[in-house]
C-alpha positions as CSV (number, residue, x, y, z in Angstrom):
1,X,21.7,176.3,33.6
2,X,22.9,179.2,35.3
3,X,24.2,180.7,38.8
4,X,22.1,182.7,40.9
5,X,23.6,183.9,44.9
6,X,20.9,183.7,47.3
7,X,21.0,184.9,50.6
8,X,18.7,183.6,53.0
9,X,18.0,184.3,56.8
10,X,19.5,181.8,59.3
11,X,18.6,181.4,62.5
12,X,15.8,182.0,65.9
13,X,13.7,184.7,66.8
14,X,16.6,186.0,68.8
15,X,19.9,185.2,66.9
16,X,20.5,184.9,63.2
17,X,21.8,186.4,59.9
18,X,21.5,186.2,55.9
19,X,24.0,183.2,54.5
20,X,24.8,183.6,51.2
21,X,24.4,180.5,48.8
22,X,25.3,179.8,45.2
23,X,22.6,177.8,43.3
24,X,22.7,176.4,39.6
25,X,19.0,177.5,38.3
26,X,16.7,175.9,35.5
27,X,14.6,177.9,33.4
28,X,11.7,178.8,34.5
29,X,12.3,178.0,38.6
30,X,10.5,179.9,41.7
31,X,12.4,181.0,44.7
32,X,11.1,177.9,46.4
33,X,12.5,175.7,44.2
34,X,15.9,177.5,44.8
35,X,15.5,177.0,48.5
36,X,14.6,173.1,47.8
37,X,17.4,172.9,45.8
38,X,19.5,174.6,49.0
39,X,18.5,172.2,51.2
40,X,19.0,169.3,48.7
41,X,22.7,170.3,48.4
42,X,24.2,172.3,50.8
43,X,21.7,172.5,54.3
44,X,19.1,170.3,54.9
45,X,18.4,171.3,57.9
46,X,17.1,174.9,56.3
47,X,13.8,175.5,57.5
48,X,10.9,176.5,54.8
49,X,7.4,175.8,55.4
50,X,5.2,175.1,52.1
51,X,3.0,172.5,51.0
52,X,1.1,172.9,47.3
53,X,3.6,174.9,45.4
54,X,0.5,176.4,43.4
55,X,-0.1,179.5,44.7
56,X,-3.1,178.1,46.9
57,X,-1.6,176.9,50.3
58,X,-0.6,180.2,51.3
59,X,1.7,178.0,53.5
60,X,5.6,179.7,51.8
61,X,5.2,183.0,52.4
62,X,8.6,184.9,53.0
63,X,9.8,188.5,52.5
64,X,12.1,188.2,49.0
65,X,14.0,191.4,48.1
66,X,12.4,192.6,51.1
67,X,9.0,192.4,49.9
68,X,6.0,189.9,51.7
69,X,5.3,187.2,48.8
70,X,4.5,183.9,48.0
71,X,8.0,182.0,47.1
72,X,6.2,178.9,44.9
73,X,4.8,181.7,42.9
74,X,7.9,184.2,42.3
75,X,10.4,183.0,39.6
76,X,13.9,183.6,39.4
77,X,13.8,185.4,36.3
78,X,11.8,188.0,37.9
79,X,15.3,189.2,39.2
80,X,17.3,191.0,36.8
81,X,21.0,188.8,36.3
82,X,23.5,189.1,38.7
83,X,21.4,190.5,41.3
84,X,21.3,188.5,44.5
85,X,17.9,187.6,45.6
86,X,17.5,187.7,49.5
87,X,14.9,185.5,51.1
88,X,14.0,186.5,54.9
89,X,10.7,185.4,57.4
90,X,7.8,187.4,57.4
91,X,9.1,190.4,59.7
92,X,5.8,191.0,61.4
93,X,6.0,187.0,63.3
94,X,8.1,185.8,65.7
95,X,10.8,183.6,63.8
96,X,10.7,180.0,64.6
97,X,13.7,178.9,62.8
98,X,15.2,179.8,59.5
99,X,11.8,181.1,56.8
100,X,9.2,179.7,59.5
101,X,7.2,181.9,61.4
102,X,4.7,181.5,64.3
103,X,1.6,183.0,63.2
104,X,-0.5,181.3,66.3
105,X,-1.9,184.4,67.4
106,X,-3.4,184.8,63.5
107,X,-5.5,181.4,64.6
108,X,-6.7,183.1,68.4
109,X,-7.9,185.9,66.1
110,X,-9.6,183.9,63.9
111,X,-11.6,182.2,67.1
112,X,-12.6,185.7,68.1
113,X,-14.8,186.2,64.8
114,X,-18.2,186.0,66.0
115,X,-19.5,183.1,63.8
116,X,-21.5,183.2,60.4
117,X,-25.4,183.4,61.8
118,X,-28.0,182.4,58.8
119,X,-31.2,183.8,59.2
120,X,-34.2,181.3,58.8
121,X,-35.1,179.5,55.6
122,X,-38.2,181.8,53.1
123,X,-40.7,179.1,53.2
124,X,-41.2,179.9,49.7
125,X,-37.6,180.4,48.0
126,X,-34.7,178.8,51.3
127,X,-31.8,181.1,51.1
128,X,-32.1,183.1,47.6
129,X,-29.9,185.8,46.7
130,X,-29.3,187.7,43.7
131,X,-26.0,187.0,41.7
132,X,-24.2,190.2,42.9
133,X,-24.7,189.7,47.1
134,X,-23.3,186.1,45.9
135,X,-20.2,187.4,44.5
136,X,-19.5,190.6,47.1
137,X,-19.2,187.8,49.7
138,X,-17.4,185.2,47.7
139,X,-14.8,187.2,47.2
140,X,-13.5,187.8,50.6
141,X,-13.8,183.6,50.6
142,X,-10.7,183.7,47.8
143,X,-8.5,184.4,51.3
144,X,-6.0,181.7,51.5
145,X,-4.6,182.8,54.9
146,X,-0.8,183.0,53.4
147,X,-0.7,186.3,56.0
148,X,0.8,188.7,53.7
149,X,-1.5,190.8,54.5
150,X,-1.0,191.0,57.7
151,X,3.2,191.1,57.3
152,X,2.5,194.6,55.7
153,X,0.2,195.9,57.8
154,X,2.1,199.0,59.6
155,X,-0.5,198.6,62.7
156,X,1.3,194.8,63.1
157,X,4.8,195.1,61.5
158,X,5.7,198.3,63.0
159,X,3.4,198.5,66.3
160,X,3.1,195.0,67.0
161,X,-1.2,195.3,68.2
162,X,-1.2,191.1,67.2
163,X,-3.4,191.1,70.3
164,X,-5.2,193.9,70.0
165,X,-6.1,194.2,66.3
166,X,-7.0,191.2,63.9
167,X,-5.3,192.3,60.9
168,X,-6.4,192.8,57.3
169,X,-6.9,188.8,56.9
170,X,-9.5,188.6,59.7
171,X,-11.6,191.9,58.7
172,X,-11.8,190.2,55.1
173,X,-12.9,187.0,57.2
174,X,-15.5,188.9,59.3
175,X,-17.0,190.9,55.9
176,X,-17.0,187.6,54.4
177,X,-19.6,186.9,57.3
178,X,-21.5,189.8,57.4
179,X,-21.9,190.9,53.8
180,X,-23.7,187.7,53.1
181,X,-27.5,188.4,53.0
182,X,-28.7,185.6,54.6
183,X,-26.3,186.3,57.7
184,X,-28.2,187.8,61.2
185,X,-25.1,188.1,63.2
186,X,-24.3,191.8,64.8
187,X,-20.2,191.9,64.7
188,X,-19.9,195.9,65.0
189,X,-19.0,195.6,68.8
190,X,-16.8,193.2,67.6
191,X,-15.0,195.3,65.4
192,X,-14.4,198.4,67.2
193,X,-13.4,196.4,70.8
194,X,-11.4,193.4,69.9
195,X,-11.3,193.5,66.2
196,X,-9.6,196.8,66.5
197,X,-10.7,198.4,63.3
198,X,-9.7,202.1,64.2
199,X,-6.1,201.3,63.9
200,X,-6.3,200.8,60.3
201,X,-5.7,204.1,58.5
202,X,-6.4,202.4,55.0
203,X,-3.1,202.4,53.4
204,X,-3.9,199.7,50.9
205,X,-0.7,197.9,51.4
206,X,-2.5,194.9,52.1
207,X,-4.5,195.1,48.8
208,X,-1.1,195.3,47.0
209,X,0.5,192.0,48.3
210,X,-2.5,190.0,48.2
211,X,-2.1,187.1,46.0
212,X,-5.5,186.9,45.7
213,X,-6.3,189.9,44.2
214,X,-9.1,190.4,47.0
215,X,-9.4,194.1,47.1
216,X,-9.0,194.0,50.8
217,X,-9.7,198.1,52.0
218,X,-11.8,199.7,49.3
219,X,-14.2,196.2,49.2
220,X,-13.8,194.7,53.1
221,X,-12.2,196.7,55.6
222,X,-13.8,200.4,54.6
223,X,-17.2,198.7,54.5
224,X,-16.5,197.4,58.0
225,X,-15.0,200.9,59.6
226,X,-18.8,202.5,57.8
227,X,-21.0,200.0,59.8
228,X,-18.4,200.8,63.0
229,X,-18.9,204.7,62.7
230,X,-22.6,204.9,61.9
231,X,-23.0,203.0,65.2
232,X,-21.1,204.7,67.6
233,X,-19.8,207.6,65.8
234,X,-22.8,209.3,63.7
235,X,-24.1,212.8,65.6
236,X,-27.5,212.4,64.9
237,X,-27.7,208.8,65.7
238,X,-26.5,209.7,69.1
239,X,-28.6,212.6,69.8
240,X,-31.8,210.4,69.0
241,X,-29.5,207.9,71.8
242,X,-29.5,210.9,74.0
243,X,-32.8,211.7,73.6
244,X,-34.6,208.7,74.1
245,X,-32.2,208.3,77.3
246,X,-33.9,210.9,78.9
């Protein structure tokens, strides 16, 4: 057994500041584990949200070292020795006390998705689909909403456009919708208006974080922005607007 010093954020939305903690570690712990063992022995009243420890919740997400992960699934020994590990709230929510963020506004965003819209059975073959339209869509269904994603995003962490853009989590919601072949429903006015689409500039930060592995721009998002651009946005397509205007 040996002694790590955490430092972890303390505190509201409008006052707080990192405490630092000794903890006695076990081979082979997670960060949430050290936090459990915080609360067990010096401050139970520390405030952590989590729930399967496996990775799958996404309920534990902090910022450790400063950077947006899951704590059940990043282990001590990650960290070189001596090195204190510093465990914060996600920086792009509103802290509700200690690690526990409100991410409310991630759930109003969800209810602004236009919802899935399947076409009517083939009378000969229901709902068929080749293998690869199956797996295109099923991976934007890997999301477990642990809002890493959305931590990172610059557009939210740095602008704060919660209301006005959706965030990396709800475009790979929305292309989990609309790249299934069997779905009908028309979400490009959605994504330019109140999905806010244009203020994503494709970094690919929220590809790196994602615990996932969902390949969030190249395979959700830049699809999305394509089906946004030839709408409103394509020359021709507006000409022949134009056009048929007059």
């Amino acid at each position: 057994m040996a002694e790590r010093t955490f430092e972890v954020y303390r505190g509201t939305n409008t006052a707080g500041d990192l405490k630092p903690y000794k903890v006695e570690v076990d081979h082979g712990m997670v960060v949430l584990d050290a936090i459990h063992r915080i609360q067990e022995k010096e401050a139970p009243d520390l405030a952590v949200r989590w729930n399967c420890k496996a990775g799958k919740c996404g309920s534990c997400s902090a910022e450790i070292n400063g950077k947006p992960a899951l704590t059940c699934m990043t282990r001590i020994s990650d960290f070189p020795e001596g090195e204190t590990i510093t465990v914060t709230p996600m920086k792009a929510f509103p802290v509700i006390k200690d690690l526990v963020t409100d991410v409310s506004q991630s759930y109003i965003n969800n209810r602004a998705i236009p919802r899935f819209k399947p076409r009517p059975k083939d009378a000969e073959d229901g709902w068929r689909m080749a293998q690869y339209e199956v797996e295109k869509a099923q991976e934007m269904r890997k999301c477990i909403e642990c809002f890493l994603c959305q931590d990172v995003c610059h557009v939210i962490r740095s602008h704060d456009k919660h209301e006005e853009f959706v965030g990396p989590a709800f475009l790979v919601r929305t292309a989990g919708y609309s790249m299934n072949p069997i779905d009908v429903e028309d979400r490009t006015e959605f994504l330019k208006n109140r999905g806010g689409i244009g203020f994503c500039n494709i970094t690919k930060c929220c590809t790196e974080v994602c615990p996932e592995h969902i390949t969030i721009t190249d395979n959700a998002i830049i699809p999305l922005k394509e089906r946004v651009v030839d709408r409103y946005y394509d020359p021709i397509k507006a000409l022949v607007r134009l056009v048929r205007r007059k």
